[in-house]
N, C-alpha and C positions, 0 to 999 in steps of 0.2 A: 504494500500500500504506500502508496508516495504524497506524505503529510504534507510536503508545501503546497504552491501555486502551480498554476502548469505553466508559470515564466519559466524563462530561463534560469539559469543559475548567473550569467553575466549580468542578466538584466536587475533580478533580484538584488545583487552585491554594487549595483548602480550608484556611483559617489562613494564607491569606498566602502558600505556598511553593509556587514550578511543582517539580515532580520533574523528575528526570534522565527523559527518555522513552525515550535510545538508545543510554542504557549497555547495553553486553552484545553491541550491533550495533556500532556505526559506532567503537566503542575499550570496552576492556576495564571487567568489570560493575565488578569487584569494589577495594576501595580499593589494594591494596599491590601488583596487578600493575598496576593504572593508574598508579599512580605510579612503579613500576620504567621501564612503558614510555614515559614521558613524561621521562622523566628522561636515561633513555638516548638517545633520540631528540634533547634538548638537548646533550646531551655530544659526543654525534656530530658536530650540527651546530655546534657550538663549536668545536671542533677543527678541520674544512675549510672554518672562514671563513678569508677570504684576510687575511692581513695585511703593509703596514697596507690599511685598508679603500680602494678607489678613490673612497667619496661620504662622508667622515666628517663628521662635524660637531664645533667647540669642544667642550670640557668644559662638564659644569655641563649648562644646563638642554638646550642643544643635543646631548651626547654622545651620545643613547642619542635614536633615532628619534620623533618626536613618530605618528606614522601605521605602518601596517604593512598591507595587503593580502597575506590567507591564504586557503589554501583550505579547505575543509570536506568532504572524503571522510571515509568512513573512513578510522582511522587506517594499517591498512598500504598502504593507495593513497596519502595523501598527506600523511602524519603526517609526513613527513622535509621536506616542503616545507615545510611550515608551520612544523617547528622552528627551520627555519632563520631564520624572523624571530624567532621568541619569543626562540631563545640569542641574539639581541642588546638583549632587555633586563635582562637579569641586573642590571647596573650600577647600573637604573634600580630594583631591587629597594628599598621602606623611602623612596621621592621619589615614585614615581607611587601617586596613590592612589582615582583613580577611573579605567576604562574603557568607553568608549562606542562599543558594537560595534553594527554595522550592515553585516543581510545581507539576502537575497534570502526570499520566500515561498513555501515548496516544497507547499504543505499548504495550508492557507487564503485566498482570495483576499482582498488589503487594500487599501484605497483610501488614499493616503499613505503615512504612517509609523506604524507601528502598540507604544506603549508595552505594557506588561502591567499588569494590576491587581496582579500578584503581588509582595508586599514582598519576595521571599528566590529565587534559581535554587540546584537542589540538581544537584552529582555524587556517585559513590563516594569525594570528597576531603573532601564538607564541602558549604559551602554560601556564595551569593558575595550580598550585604545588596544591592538597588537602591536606590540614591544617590536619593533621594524628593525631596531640594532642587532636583536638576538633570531629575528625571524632571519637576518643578511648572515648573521656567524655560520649559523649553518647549512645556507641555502644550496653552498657546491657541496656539500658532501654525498657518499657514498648513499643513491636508494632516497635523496631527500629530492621531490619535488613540489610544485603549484598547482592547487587546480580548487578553481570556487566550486566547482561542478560535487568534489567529494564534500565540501564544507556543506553546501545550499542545506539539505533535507537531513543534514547526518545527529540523530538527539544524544550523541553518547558524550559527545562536550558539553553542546546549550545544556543541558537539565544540571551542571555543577554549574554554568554559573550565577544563578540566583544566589547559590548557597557560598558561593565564593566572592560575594555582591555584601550580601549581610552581616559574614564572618569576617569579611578583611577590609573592607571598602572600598576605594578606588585604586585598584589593580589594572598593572598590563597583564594581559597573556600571551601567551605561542600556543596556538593551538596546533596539533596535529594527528590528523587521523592514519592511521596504520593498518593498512593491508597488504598485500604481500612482499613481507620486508623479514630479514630475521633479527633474532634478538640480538644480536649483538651490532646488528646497525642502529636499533633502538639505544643502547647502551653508550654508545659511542657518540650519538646526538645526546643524551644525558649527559654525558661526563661535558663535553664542548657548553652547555647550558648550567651546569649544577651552580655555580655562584656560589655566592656566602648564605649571610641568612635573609637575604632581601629572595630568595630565591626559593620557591614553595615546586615542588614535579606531584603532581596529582594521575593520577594513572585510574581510570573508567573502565570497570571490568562489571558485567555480572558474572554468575558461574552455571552450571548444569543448567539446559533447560529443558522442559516437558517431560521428567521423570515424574513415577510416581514419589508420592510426600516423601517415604520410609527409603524407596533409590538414593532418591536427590541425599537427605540428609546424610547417605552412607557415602557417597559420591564428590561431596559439597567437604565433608569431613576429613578426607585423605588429601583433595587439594590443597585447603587451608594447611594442615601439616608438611605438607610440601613448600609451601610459599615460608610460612615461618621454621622450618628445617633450611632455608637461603638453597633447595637442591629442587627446584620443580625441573621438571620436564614435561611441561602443560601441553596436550590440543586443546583445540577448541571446542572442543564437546565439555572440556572440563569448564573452561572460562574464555566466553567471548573475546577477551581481553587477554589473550593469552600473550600474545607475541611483545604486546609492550610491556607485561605484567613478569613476563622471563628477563628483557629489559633492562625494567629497575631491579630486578633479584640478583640479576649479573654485575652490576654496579654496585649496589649493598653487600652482596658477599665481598668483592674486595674494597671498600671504604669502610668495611665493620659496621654497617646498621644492624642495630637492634630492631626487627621486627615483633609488633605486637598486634594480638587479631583482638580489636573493640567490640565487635558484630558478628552474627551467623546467623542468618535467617532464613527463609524460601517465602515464596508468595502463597502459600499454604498457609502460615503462621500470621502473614499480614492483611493481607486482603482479597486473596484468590482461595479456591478449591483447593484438595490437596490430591487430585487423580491425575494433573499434570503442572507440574510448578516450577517456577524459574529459583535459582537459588542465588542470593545476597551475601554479602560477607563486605568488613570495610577492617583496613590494616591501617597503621601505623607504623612508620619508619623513623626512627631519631638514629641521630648521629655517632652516640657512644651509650655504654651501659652507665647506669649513673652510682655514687658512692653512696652508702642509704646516710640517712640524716633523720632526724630527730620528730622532724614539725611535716611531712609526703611534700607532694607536689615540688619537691627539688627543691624548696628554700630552706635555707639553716639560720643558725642564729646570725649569724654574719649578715647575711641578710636582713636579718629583722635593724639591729642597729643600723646598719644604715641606711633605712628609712627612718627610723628614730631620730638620726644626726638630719637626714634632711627636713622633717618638719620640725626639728627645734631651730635650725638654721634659718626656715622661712620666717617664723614667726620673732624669731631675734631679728633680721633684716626689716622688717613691719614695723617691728618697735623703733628705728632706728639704734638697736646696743651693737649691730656689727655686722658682719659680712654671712649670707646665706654659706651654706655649703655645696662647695660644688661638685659633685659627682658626676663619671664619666662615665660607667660599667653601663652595658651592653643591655644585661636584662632589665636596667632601669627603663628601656626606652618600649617595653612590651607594654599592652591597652591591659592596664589590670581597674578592677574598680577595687577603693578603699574607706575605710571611715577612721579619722582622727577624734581620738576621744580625750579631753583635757580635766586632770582632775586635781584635786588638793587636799591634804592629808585624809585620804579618799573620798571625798565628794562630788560628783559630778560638776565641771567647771566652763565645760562648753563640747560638743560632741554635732561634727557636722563630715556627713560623707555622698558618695557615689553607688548607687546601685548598679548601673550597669558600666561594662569600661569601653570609655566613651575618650580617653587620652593615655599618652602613656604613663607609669608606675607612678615613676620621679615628678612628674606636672602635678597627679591627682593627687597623691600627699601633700606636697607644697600647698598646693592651692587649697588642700580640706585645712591640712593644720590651721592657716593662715585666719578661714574663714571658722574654723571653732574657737580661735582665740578671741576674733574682733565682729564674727557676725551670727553667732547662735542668738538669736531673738530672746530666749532667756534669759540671756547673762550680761551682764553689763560688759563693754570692750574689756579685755584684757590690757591690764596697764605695767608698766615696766617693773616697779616690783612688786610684783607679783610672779614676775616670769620664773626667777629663779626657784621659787614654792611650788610652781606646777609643775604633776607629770603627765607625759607625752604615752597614749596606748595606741598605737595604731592596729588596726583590723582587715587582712586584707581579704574580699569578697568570693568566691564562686558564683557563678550566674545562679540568678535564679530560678530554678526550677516551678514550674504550674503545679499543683499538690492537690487531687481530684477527692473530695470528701461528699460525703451525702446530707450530715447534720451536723451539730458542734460534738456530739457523743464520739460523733465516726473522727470527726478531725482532731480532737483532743487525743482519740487512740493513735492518730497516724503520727504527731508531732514525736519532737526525739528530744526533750526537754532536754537542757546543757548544751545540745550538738545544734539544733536550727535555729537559726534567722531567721525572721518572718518579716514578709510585705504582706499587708492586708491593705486591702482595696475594696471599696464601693462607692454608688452615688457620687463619683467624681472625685473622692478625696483618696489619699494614701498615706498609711503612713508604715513605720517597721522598726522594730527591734532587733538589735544584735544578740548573739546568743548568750552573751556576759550578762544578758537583763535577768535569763533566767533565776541566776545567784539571787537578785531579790524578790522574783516572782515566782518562785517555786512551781508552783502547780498550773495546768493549761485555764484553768478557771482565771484566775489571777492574770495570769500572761496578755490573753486574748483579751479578759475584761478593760486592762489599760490600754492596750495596744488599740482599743476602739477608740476610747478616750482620745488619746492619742491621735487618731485618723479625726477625728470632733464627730465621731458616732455617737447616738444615742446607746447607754447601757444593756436597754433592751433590743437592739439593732441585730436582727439576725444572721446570726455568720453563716446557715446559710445561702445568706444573697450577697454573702463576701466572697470575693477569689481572693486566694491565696497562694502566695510562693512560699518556698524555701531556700535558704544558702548558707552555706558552711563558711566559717573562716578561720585562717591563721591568724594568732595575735602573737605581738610583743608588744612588752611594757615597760616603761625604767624603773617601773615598781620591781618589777622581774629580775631586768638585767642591768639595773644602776644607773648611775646619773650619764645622762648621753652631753660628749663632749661641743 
């Protein structure tokens, strides 16, 4: 079936730009529910990643996956699969700034690797520039060609970039589709592309298709052990995606990635029958194994102090007592969200942050401390001495997870007193607790009951015609770890 126009494919990519071909099929036409449902689908999968992670990598340029193998269904077969690699680059949101996606030919048969003529791929989000310096790096090589023709009708790229749209933001890409080419011509155009950490290789695979449920799963099972064994020797019966998905596996075995499988599903378990089902799965590629530490998600105490040192620096520079701190490190420039919490011989003394991370580490501390010392509507500005008396707790966020409950009995069971954070939202207002509030709200009665307050709910205000999130965080504090210099 041929999802475009009956244009041509010159005419279509007319001025430079391929159009979206299978919005409206394979995920949503239109801009604001594509983005609700991409959004949500990240949040989901934020929330049931395991933490801390079993394959993590260092901070910095390692933190956040160098590779990622997703599938390309439509989005309700296998949008949740795939979110699950994208919500682990959030981090990497404002550091990664080109992606080079390579998937299979479903539409046009290609000899190699086949670039586009087209300057610009459009969604209902916008539209993603192709990186024309690194589309030229590798244009003579071995098996690499041009042709709008494979690009026009092909969904195995368009369907990642919505989700590579919402995760990272305004990205180049290199797209390239791959048909008859072998792995090590794929490998070769990687290694010529790999870069530093501005530089994300996403690789579009599904796996088994039209097996029964109980095949697939046995089928679907022994690839995935091959991919993270770094030893496949895939057809394409096993995964679409085979030939770029050998590829990166020939690349990561000699540059040492650490392969980790997030996903394993079939469209049995999602949104299909299970008497012929296509089967899903999404990986994870980081750069080295990481050293364990204290606190998952790759941060240590070292980390925690200096964010400590930079918001006590912002808010020393605010007061005019002396020069900010400046910091140069790598993982500070990752999109994290955080809350700067300001207290005094423990009392609450100003506390203002970010739900979602919307700048990098180093900014959103800076800028919460700044605004918990001199702009929490509760407290009077913070004055100079005083500075000295207060201490600095910073918090840093996990996305929020949506948190599905039926009444306040159901949602009271589901909370994890100590461990969640809550957003509570209705009627237009929001407000949320960090998980430190627990220590003086013990019970979900108690919790929720201020946390209404709080949003300027009515106490009899039924939660549920609240939505709710949750999110984890790291904390350090100078109560903790001493006076921060």
């Amino acid at each position: 079936m041929n999802l475009g126009s009956e244009r041509s494919a010159s005419e279509r990519s007319a001025g430079g730009l391929r159009p979206a071909a299978v919005a409206g099929m394979f995920y949503p036409g239109g801009e604001r529910e594509l983005a609700d449902t991409v959004d949500r689908a990240l949040a989901a999968a934020a929330g049931s990643a395991p933490a801390p992670d079993s394959a993590r990598a260092p901070r910095g340029a390692g933190g956040v996956p160098k590779a990622v193998i997703v599938p390309h269904a439509g989005y309700v077969y296998s949008g949740a699969v795939a979110a699950s690699a994208y919500a682990r680059l959030a981090p990497a949101r404002g550091t990664v700034s080109r992606v080079v996606i390579l998937g299979p030919c479903h539409r046009v048969p290609v000899r190699g690797l086949a670039l586009p003529a087209a300057k610009a791929f459009q969604t209902p989000l916008g539209t993603l520039r192709v990186d024309q310096a690194a589309a030229a790096a590798i244009a003579g090589m071995s098996g690499v060609t041009v042709s709008d023709a494979a690009h026009a009708d092909e969904h195995a790229l368009e369907v990642q970039l919505p989700f590579l749209q919402r995760a990272l933001g305004d990205v180049a890409i290199v797209p390239l589709v791959v048909g008859a080419a072998t792995a090590a011509e794929v490998a070769d155009v990687l290694e010529r592309l790999w870069g530093g950490p501005e530089t994300l290789i996403v690789i579009s695979s599904d796996l088994s298709h039209y097996h029964r449920y109980e095949d697939a799963q046995a089928i679907d099972a022994a690839t995935v052990q091959s991919i993270l064994d770094l030893d496949p020797a895939l057809d394409h019966e096993q995964a679409c995606g085979a030939t770029p998905i050998m590829g990166l596996v020939e690349v990561a075995h000699r540059r040492k990635l650490v392969p980790q499988l997030l996903d394993l599903r079939n469209s049995g378990d999602t949104a299909g029958d299970k008497r012929r089902v296509v089967g899903y799965a999404s990986f994870a590629f980081r750069e080295s194994e990481p050293p364990g530490d204290e606190y998952g998600d790759g941060y240590t105490e070292t980390h925690g102090r200096t964010l400590l040192r930079v918001a006590r620096g912002a808010i020393r520079h605010a007061l005019g007592a002396g020069a900010a701190f400046a910091a140069r490190e790598a993982w500070l420039d990752e999109h994290r969200a955080t809350f700067v919490t300001l207290k005094q011989q423990g009392d609450l003394r100003g506390c203002i942050g970010s739900l979602e991370p919307r700048r990098p580490l180093g900014r959103d501390v800076a800028a919460n401390a700044v605004a918990a010392a001199f702009g929490d509507p509760r407290f009077a500005p913070l004055a100079r001495h005083e500075f000295e008396r207060t201490d600095i707790e910073i918090s840093l966020l996990s996305l929020p997870a949506a948190l599905a409950f039926d009444d306040a009995d159901d949602l009271f069971a589901r909370v994890r007193p100590g461990r969640d954070g809550i957003v509570l939202a209705a009627a237009g207002r929001r407000a949320t607790f960090l998980p430190q509030v627990w220590e003086d709200l013990p019970t979900p009665e108690l919790f929720f009951g201020h946390l209404k307050r709080k949003a300027g709910l009515a106490d009899d205000f039924p939660l549920a015609r609240c939505t709710v999130q949750r999110y984890t965080v790291l904390k350090w504090s100078e109560q903790d770890l001493g006076p921060t210099p």
